[in-house]
C-alpha positions, 0 to 999 in steps of 0.5 A: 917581240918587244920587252921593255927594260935596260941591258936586256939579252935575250938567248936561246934555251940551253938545256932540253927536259923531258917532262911528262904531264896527266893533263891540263887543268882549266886554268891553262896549267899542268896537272901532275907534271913530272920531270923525266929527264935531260936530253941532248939537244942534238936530240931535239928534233922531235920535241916542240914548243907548247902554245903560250 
């Protein structure tokens, strides 16, 4: 992964959400997402990455 700019650090996520979502739109984005919640991150394991 290259990003340009100066003094740039790049960290792992800190914080795990729970989001709940209808569907997605055409355009690549969610429809009617809803916040659910924080979740532990030691609780993680059955949570993955969307697709970019």
């Amino acid at each position: 992964m290259k990003v340009r700019g100066k003094n740039l650090v790049l960290t792992a996520p800190a914080l795990v959400a729970e989001i709940e979502y209808r569907a997605w739109t055409n355009d690549g984005k969610l429809r009617h997402p809803s916040f659910k919640g924080s979740r532990d991150p030691e609780d993680a394991s059955g949570i993955y990455r969307l697709p970019d």
